[in-house]
C-alpha positions in Angstrom: 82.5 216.7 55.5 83.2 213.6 52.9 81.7 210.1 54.6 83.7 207.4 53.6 81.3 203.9 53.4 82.6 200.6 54.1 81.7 197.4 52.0 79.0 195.1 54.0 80.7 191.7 54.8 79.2 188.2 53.4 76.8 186.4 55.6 78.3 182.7 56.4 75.7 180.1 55.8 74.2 179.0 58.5 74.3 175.0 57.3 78.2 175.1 57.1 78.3 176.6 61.1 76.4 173.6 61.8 78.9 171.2 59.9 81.1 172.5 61.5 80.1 172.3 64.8 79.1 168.4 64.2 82.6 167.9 63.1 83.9 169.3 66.2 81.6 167.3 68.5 82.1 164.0 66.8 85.7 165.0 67.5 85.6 165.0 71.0 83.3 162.2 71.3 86.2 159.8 69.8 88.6 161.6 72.5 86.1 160.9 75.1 85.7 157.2 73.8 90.0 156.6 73.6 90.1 158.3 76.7 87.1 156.0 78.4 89.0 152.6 76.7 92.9 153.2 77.7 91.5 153.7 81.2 89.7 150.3 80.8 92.1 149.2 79.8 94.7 150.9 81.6 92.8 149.3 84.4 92.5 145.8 83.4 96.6 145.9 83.0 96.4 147.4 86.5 94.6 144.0 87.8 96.2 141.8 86.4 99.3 143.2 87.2 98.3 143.2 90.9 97.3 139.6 90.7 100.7 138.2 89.1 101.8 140.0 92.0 99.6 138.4 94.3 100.8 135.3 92.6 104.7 136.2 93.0 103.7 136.6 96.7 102.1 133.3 97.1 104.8 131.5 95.3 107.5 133.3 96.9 105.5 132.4 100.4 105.6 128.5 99.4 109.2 128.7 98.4 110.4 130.4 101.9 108.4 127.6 103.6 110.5 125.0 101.7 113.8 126.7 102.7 112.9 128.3 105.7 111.1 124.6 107.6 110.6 121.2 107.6 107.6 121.3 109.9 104.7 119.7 108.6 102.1 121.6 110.3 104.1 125.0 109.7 104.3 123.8 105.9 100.3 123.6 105.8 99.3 126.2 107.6 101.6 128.5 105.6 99.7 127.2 102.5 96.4 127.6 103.7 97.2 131.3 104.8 98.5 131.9 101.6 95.7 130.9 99.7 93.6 133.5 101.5 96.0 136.5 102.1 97.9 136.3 98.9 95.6 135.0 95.9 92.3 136.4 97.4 90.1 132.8 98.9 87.6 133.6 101.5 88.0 129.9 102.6 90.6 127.7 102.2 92.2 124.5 103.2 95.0 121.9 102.4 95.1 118.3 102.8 97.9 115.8 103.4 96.8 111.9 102.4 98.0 108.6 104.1 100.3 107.0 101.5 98.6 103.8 101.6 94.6 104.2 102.0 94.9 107.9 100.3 92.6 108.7 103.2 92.9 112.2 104.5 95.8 112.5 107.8 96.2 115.9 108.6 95.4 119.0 107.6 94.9 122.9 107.9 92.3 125.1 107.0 91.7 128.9 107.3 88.3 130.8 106.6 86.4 127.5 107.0 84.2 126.7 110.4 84.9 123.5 111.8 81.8 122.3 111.0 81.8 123.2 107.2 85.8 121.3 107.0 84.3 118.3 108.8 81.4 118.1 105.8 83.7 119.2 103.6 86.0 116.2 104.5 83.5 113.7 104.6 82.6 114.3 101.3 86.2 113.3 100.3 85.6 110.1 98.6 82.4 111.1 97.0 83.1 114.2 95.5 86.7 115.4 96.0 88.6 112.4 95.1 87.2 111.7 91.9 87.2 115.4 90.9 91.2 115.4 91.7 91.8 112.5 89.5 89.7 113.9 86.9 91.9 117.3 86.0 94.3 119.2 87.7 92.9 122.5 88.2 89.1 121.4 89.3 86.9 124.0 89.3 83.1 124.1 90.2 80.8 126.7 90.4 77.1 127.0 91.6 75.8 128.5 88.7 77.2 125.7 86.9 77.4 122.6 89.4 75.3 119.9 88.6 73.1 118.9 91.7 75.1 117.0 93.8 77.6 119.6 94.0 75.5 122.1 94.5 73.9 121.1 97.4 78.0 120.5 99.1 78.3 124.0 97.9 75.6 125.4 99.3 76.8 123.5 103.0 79.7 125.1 102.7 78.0 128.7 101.8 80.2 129.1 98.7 80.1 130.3 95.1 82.3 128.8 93.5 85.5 126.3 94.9 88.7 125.2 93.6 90.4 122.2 93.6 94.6 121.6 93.1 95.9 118.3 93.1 99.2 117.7 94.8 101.1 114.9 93.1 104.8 113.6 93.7 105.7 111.1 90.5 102.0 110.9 89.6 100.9 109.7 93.1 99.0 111.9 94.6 99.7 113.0 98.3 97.5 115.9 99.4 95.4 118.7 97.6 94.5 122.3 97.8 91.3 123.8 98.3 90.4 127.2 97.6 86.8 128.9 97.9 85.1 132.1 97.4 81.6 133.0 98.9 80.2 135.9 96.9 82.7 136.1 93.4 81.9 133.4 90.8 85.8 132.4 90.3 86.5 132.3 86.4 90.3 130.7 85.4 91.9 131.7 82.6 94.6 129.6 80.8 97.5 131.6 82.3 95.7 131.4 86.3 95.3 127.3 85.3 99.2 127.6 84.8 99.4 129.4 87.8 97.6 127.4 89.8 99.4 124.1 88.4 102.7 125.9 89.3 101.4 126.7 92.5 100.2 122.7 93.7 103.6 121.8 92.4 105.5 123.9 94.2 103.4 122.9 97.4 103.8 119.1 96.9 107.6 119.8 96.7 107.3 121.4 99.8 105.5 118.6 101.8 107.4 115.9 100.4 110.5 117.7 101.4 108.8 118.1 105.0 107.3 114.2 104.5 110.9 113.3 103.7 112.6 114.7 106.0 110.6 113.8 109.0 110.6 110.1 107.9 114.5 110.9 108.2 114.6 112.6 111.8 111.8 109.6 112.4 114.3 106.9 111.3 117.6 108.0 112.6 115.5 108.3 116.1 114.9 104.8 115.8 118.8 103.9 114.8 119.4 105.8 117.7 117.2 104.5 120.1 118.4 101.0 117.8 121.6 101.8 119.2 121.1 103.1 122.8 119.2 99.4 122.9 122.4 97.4 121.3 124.4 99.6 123.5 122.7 98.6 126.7 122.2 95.2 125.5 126.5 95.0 124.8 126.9 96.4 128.3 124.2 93.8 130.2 125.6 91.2 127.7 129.5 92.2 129.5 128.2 92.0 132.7 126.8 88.8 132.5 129.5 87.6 131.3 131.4 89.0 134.0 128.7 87.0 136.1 129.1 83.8 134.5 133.1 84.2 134.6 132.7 84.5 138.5 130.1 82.3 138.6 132.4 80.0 136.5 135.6 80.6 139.0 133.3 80.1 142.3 132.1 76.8 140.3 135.4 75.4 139.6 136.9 76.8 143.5 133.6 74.9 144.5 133.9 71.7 142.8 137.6 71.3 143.2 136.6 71.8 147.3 134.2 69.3 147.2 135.4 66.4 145.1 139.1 66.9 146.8 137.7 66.5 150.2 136.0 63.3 150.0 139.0 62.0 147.4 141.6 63.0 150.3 139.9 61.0 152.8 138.9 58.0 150.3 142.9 57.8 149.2 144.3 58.3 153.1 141.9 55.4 154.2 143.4 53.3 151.1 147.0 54.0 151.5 146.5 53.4 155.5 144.3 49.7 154.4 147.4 49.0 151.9 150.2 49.5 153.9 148.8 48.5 157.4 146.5 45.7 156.4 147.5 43.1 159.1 148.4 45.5 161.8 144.8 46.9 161.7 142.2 45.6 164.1 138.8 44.3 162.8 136.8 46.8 164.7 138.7 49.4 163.2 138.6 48.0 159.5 135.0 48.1 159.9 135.5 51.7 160.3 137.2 53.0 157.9 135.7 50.9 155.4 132.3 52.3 156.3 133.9 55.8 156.4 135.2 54.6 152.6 131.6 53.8 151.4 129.9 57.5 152.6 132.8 59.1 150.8 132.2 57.2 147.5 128.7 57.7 147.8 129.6 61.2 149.1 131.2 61.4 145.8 128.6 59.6 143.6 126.4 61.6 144.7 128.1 65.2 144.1 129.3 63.9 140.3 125.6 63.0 139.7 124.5 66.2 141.1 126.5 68.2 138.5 125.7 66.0 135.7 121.9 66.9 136.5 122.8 70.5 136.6 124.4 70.2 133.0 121.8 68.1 131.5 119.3 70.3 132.7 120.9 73.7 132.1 121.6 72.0 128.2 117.8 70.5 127.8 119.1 67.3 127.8 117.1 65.9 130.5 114.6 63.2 129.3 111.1 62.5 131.2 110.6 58.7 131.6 106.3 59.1 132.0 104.8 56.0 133.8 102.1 55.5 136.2 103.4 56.5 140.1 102.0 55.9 143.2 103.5 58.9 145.3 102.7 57.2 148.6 104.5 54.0 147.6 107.9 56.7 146.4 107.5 58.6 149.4 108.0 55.0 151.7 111.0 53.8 149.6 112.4 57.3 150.3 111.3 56.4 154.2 113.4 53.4 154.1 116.3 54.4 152.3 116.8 56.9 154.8 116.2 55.9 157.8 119.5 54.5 158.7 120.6 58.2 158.8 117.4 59.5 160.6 119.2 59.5 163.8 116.2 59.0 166.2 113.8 61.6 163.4 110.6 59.8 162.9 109.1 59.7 159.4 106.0 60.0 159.0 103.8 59.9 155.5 100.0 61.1 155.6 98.5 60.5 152.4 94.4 60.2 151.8 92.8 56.5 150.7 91.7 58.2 147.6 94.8 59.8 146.7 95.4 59.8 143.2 98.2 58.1 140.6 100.0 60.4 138.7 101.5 60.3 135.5 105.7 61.2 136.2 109.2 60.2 136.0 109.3 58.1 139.4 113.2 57.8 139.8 113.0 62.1 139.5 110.1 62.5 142.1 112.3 59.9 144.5 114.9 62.4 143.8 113.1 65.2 144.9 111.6 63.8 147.9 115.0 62.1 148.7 116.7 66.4 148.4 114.2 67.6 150.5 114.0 64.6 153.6 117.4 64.5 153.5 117.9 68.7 154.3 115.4 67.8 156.7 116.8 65.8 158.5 120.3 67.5 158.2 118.3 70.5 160.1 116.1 68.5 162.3 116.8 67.8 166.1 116.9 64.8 167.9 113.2 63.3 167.9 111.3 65.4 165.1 109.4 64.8 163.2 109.8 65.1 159.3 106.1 64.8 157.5 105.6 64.1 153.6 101.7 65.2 153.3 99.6 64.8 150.0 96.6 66.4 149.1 94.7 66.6 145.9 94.7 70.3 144.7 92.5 71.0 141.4 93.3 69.2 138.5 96.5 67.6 140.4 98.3 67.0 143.9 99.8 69.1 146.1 103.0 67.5 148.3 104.8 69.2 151.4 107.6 68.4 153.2 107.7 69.3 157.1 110.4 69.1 159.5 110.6 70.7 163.0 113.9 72.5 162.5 115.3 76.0 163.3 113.8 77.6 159.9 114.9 80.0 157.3 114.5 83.4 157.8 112.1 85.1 155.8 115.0 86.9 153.6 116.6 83.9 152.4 113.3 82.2 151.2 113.8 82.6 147.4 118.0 82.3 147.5 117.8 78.5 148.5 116.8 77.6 145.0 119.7 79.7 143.5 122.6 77.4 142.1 125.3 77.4 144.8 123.7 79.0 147.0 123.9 77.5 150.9 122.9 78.9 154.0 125.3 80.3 156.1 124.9 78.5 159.5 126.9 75.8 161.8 125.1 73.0 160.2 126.3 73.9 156.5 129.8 74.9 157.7 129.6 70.6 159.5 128.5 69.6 156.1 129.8 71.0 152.9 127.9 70.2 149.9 127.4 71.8 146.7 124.2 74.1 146.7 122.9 72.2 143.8 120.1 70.1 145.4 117.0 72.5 145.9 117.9 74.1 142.3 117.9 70.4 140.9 114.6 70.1 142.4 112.8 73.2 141.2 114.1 72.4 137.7 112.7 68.2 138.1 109.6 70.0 139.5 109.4 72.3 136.1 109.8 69.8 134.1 106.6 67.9 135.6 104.8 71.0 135.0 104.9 71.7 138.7 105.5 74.7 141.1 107.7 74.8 144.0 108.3 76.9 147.0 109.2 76.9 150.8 107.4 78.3 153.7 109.3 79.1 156.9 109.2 80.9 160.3 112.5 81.5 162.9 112.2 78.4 165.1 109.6 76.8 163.6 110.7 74.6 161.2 110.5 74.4 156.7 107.7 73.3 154.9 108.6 72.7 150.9 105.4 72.4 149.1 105.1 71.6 145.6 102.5 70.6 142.7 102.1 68.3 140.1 99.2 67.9 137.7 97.7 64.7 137.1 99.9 64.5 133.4 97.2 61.9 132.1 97.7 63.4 128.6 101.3 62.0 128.6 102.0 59.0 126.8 102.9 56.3 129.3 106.0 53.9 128.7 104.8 50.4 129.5 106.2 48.4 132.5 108.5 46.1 131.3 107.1 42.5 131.6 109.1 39.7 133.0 110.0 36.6 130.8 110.9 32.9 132.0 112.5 30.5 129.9 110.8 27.3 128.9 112.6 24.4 128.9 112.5 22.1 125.6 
């Protein structure tokens, strides 16, 4: 049997397996190495993109708020939410400022205790304001802060805290706060952008909100301007509707009243014309005294409504001199007396009673309104009473007669112009309804009080008061001059 005998092969060498086997190592180590860096950086594209997301969120939050409210509060909480949901602040807060003081007004927070907000607030002036006016992205970080800072930090229990200026037209209305307690916040260029973009779009949307409520704000007020001008038109019309009656009762009145005492002044004329000779003396006497009460009847109605018109106008002058009340209350006594019909008069003033400073002929006019409805009112044998006392720093004066009263309804009407009681005695003797309103207003202008006092049956009493006036200036008396013969 032939053996056949194959070749031997050639060894490798042993120091080219291990070249080799570098090579192939050194191979995957770069693979490892790519593989290690694109996920790096696969993953640093990944964060980034989730925080330009974060940051198209929290735009896209602010710019529903300024389409979506006007509400103020709404706007700012909304913000402050957004700073913690949407761009990743453990604490946050925003801040709208007074326009004038630039003092904090109102405000929302979120993440904050109230406590930590309230520090946080107070250190406003200190700390915040000057860092808002200093950039507009302020960041400060504890590793970093200088020592002031860093102890408001460390109140707050934060890391690191950002600051965003809100600014309309470079004046600045509000700011953002953001904070983080654990992650030291670094800012890049594009997140100060960001973050500039951000405040902006905030301030537009609390100006809008500022705006807008200053609108609802002021047409409330033109409204409520209106419903005012409105009513005032409408109270305005029915006043005039008042003083249009008022004006037509006056004229009805007045025509009354001066025609009556006219008709009986021109009958007793035309009957003293025609019939001189034929008419006794007794009965002359008459109608000539029945001639003198109607001209004084009618004297005394023109002056009344001149008074009410000077008055009314502020025409009506004080004449201040010295008075002795007593002495005006006697000439009142004895100019009517002749009318007192059996009354008796009587005056009770104190020894000591004092002068007053006043306009004598308008006291005598009061006192000569309120005796004379006395004694229109009083029965046969009363007894009408002026009484003075002093009362403070001046007098007090009351009228009393014994009459049948005013009932306790019709107190305050007797001073209203035109006003007369409706009773058998004013129906017997018409008159104007102008002499107690004449008197309140004489009264007034003394720098007195009036008012009446009454019971059914038991008579009036009209009490007034007058200060003492000695601050007025006093016209002199005049002095009486004689004549001496050359």
């Amino acid at each position: 049997m032939r053996r056949i005998i194959k070749p031997k092969s050639k060894p490798r060498s042993k120091k080219k397996g291990l070249n080799e086997l570098r090579k192939a190592y050194e191979e995957l180590d770069r693979t490892a190495r790519m593989l290690i860096r694109t996920d790096y950086l696969l993953h640093r594209a990944n964060e980034r993109f989730d925080q330009q997301i974060s940051q198209l969120h929290a735009l896209h939050r602010i710019g529903s708020s300024i389409n979506s409210t006007f509400d103020l509060e709404l706007i700012l909480s909304g913000i402050s939410e957004s700073m913690t949901k949407d761009l990743d602040f453990e604490k946050s807060g925003i801040v709208f400022l007074e326009k004038n003081s630039q003092r904090p007004l109102q405000s929302a927070y979120t993440g904050f205790s109230s406590t930590e907000y309230r520090l946080f607030l107070d250190s406003y002036k200190e700390f915040v304001l000057p860092a808002l006016q200093q950039e507009e992205v302020y960041l400060q970080t504890a590793a970093f802060a200088p020592p002031e800072w860093a102890k408001l930090l460390s109140t707050l229990s934060v890391s690191s805290l950002l600051l965003l200026p809100m600014r309309i037209k470079s004046r600045l209305i509000g700011f953002i706060v953001g904070a983080r307690t654990h992650v030291t916040l670094r800012l890049t260029d594009a997140e100060r952008r960001f973050y500039a973009m951000y405040s902006t779009q905030a301030s537009t949307a609390i100006e809008n909100a500022r705006l807008y409520e200053a609108l609802g704000q002021a047409n409330l007020t033109l409204e409520e301007k209106v419903q005012e001008r409105t009513k005032n038109l409408v109270e305005a019309n029915e006043r005039l509707r008042e003083l249009d009656q008022v004006k037509s009762n006056f004229i009805s009145l007045v025509s009354h009243e001066l025609r009556t005492p006219l008709t009986a002044i021109k009958g007793f004329i035309v009957t003293l014309f025609h019939y001189d000779k034929e008419i006794p003396e007794d009965k002359r006497r008459i109608y000539l005294g029945v001639l003198n009460e109607e001209t004084d009847r009618l004297t005394r109605l023109i002056n009344e409504l001149l008074d009410i018109s000077r008055i009314e106008s502020g025409r009506m002058e004080v004449q201040w001199r010295r008075v002795s009340v007593a002495e005006t209350a006697q000439r009142v006594f004895d100019t009517l007396s002749v009318k007192a019909n059996g009354v008796q008069l009587v005056k009770d003033f104190p020894d000591d009673f004092p002068q007053l400073v006043a306009d004598a002929d308008k006291l005598e006019q009061v006192l000569i309104n309120l005796v004379g409805n006395a004694l229109r009112y009083s029965p046969p044998g009363g007894v009408i009473t002026i009484t003075g006392r002093r009362h403070f720093d001046g007098v007090i004066l009351e009228v009393k007669d014994q009459g049948p009263g005013i009932a306790f309804a019709e107190l305050e009407k007797v001073f209203d112009k035109f006003y007369r009681l409706d009773n058998e005695t004013n129906r017997k003797n018409p008159g104007t309804g102008l002499g107690l309103p004449i008197c309140r207003a004489l009264i007034n202008l003394h720098g007195g009080k009036i008012w009446v006092e009454s019971d059914p049956d038991q008579g009036c009493r009209f009490i007034f008061t007058l200060p003492l006036n000695l601050d007025k200036q006093v016209i002199p008396e005049p002095r009486s001059s004689s004549k001496v013969a050359s």
